[in-house]
C-alpha positions in Angstrom: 0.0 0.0 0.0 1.7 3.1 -1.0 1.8 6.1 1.6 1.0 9.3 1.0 2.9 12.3 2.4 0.7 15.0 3.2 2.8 18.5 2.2 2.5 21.0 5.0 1.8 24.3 2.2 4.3 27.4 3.2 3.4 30.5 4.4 4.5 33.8 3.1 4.4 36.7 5.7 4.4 39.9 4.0 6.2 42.9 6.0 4.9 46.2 5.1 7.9 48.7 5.8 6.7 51.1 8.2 8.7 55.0 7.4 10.2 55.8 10.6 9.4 60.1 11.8 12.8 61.3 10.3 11.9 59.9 7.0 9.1 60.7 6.6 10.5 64.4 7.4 12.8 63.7 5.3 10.7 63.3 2.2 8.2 65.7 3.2 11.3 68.1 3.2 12.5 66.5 -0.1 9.1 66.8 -1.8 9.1 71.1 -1.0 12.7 71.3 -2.5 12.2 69.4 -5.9 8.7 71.6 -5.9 10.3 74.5 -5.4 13.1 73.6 -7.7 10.3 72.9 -10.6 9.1 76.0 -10.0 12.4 78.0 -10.0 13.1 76.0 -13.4 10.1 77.1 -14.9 11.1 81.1 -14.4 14.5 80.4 -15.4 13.2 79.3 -19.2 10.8 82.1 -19.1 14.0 84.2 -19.1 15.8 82.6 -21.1 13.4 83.0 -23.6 14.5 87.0 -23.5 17.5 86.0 -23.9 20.3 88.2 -23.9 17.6 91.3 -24.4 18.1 92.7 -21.4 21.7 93.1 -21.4 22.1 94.3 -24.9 19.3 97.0 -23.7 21.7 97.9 -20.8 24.8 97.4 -23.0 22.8 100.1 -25.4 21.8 102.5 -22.9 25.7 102.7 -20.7 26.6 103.2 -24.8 24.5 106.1 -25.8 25.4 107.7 -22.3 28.7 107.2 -23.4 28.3 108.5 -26.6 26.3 111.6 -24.6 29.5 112.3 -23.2 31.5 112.1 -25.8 29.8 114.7 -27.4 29.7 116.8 -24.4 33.2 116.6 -24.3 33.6 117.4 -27.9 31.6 120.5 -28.4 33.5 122.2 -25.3 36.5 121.5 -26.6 35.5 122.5 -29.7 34.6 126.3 -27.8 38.1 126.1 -26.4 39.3 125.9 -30.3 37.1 127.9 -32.1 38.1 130.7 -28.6 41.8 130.2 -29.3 41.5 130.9 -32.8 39.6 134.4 -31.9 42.3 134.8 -29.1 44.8 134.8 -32.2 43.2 136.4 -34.8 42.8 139.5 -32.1 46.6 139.1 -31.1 47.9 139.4 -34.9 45.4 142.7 -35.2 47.1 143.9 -32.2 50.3 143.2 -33.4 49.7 145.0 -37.1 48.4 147.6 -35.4 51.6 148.2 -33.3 53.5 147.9 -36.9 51.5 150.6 -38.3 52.6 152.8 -35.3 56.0 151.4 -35.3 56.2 152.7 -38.9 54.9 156.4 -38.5 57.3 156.8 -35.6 60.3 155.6 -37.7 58.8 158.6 -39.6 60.0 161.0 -37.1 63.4 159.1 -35.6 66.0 161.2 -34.9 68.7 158.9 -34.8 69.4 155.5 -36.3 69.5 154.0 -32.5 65.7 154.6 -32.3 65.1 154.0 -35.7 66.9 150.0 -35.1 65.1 150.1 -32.0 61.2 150.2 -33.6 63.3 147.7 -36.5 63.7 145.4 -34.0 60.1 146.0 -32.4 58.3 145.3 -35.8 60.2 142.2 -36.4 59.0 141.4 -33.1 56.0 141.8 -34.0 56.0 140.0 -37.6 57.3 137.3 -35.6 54.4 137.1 -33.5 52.1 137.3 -36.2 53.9 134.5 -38.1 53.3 132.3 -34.9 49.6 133.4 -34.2 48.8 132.3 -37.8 51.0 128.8 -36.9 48.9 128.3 -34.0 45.7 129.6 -36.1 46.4 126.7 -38.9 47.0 123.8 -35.9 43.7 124.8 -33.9 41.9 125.0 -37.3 42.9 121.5 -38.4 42.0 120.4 -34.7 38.7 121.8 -35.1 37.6 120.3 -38.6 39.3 116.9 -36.6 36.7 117.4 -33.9 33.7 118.3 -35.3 33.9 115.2 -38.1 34.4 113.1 -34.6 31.2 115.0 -33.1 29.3 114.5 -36.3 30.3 110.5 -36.7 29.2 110.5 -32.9 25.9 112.2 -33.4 25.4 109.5 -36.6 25.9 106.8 -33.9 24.3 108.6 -31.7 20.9 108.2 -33.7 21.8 104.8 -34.7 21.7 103.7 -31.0 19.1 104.9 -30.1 17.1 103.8 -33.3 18.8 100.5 -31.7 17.5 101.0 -28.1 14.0 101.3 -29.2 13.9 98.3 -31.1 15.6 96.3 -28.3 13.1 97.6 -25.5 10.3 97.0 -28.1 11.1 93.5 -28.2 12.0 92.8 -24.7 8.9 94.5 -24.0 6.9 92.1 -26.0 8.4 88.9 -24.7 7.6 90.6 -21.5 3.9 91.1 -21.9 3.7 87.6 -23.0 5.3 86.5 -19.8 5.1 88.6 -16.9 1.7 87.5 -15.7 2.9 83.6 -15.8 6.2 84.6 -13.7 4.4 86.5 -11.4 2.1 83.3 -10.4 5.3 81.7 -10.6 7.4 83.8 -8.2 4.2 83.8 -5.8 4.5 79.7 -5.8 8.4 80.0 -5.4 7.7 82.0 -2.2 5.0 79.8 -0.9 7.3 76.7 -0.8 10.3 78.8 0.1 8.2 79.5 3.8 7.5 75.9 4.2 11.4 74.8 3.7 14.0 75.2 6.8 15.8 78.1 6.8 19.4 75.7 6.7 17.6 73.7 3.8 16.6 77.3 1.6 20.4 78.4 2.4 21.7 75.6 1.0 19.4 75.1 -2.0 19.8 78.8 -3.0 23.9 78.4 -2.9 23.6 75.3 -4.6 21.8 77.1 -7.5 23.3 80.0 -8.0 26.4 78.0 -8.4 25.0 75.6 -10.7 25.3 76.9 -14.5 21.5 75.6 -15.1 20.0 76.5 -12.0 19.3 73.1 -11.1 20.1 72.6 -7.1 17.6 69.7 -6.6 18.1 66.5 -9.1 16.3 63.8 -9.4 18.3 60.3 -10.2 17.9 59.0 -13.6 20.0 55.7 -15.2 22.0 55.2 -11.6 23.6 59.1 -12.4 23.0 62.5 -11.1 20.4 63.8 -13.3 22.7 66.9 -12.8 25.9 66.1 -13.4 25.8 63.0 -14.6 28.2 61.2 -12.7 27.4 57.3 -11.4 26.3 57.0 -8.0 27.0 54.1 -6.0 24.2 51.6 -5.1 24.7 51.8 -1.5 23.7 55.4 -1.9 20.7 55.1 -4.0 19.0 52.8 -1.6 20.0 55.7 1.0 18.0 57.9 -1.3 15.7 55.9 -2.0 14.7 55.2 1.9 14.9 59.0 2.5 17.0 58.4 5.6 18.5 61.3 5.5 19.2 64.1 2.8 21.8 62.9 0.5 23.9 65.6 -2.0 25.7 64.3 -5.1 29.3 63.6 -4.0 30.5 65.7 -7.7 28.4 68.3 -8.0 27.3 68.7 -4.3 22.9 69.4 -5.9 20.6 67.5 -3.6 19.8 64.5 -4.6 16.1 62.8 -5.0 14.7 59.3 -5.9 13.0 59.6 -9.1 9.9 57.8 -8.0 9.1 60.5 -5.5 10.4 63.1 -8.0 7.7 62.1 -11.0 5.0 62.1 -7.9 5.5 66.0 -7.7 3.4 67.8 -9.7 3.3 72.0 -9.1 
């Protein structure tokens, strides 16, 4: 007679993982960062979709000023010139009017000391003339120099202002487009910045304005830093995973978030 063996059937106990207080804080504090961080990323493409507007209107502006003072610069020097000259012109009048007298007194000399002596005067005089009409010639040439400088300045003058107004047309455009969506935007990034510690909001806020993209909170994506890249080890991930504690990338120092609990956020 053949026996049969009764098979006692085995049990499986299934242990549901019960988050301890510190991760759960942990996660909760986890969840407000990577919210915040969506948000923050959202504002950063709204301005990068004005591009480099803003500092070419800036770059415009601190150029026409300087161009304003350029020209400033170059109409009072050309007053100084243009004064010269009149200084000259009346100083070689003078001077042939003190020939003109020299020569009616040589007129009525009565020896040929005095006579030499008015010689020598008008000479003098010549002389000065001959150096007033030098100096005449070189402020005349440095005058036609600086008004064809003021004039090219007052052409680019126009120009960048012509420039200015097109720029600040555009960034103004992009700006109507945007401004109500970044405003909502910046109210959200405020509301999670009051919920996040102070020590946690210090460190997210260096983090970012470090990191070329903005990006202080990344989630992980193919074993890496969705930040930087870089591998991180497995012991590491389950850390992040269990939300023990906060966990930073050991490259690129951004905090560091499972991506399971990262595609859970929505803002």
């Amino acid at each position: 007679m053949a026996r049969k063996k009764k098979l006692a059937a085995e049990e499986v106990v299934v242990v549901e993982y019960t988050k301890t207080e510190e991760e759960l804080k942990n996660e909760k504090r986890l969840t407000a960062l990577y919210s915040l961080q969506l948000i923050d990323s959202q504002i950063d493409k709204i301005r990068i979709i004005r591009g480099e507007l803003p500092l070419e209107v800036e770059d415009l502006e601190d150029e026409i000023a300087g161009l304003d003072t350029r020209i400033e610069n170059s109409l009072q020097e050309t007053q100084d010139l243009e004064k010269r000259i009149t200084e000259k012109n009346s100083s070689i009048v003078e001077s042939q009017a003190l020939i003109k007298r020299y020569d009616e007194q040589q007129m009525n000399v009565r020896n040929n000391r005095e006579y030499d002596s008015l010689s020598k005067e008008k000479e003098y005089q010549n002389l000065e003339i001959q150096l007033a009409e030098k100096r005449i010639k070189e402020f005349a040439e440095e005058l036609d120099g600086k008004k064809a400088k003021t004039e090219q300045a007052k052409g680019m003058l126009e120009q960048g202002h012509k420039n200015l107004e097109l720029k600040k047309s555009e960034l103004d455009d992009i700006i109507k487009e945007t401004q109500v969506e970044e405003k909502e935007l910046a109210v959200k990034s405020e509301k999670f910045e009051k919920d996040i510690e102070g020590r946690l909001l210090k460190a997210y806020k260096r983090i970012r304005g470090n990191a070329r993209n903005g990006l202080s909170v990344a989630p992980i994506e193919r074993d890496a830093c969705g930040g930087c890249f870089n591998k991180i080890p497995p012991q590491h991930q389950l850390e992040i995973k269990t939300h023990k504690k906060i966990i930073v990338c050991e490259y690129c120092g951004r905090i560091l978030i499972d991506q399971t609990l990262a595609e859970s956020i929505k803002v």
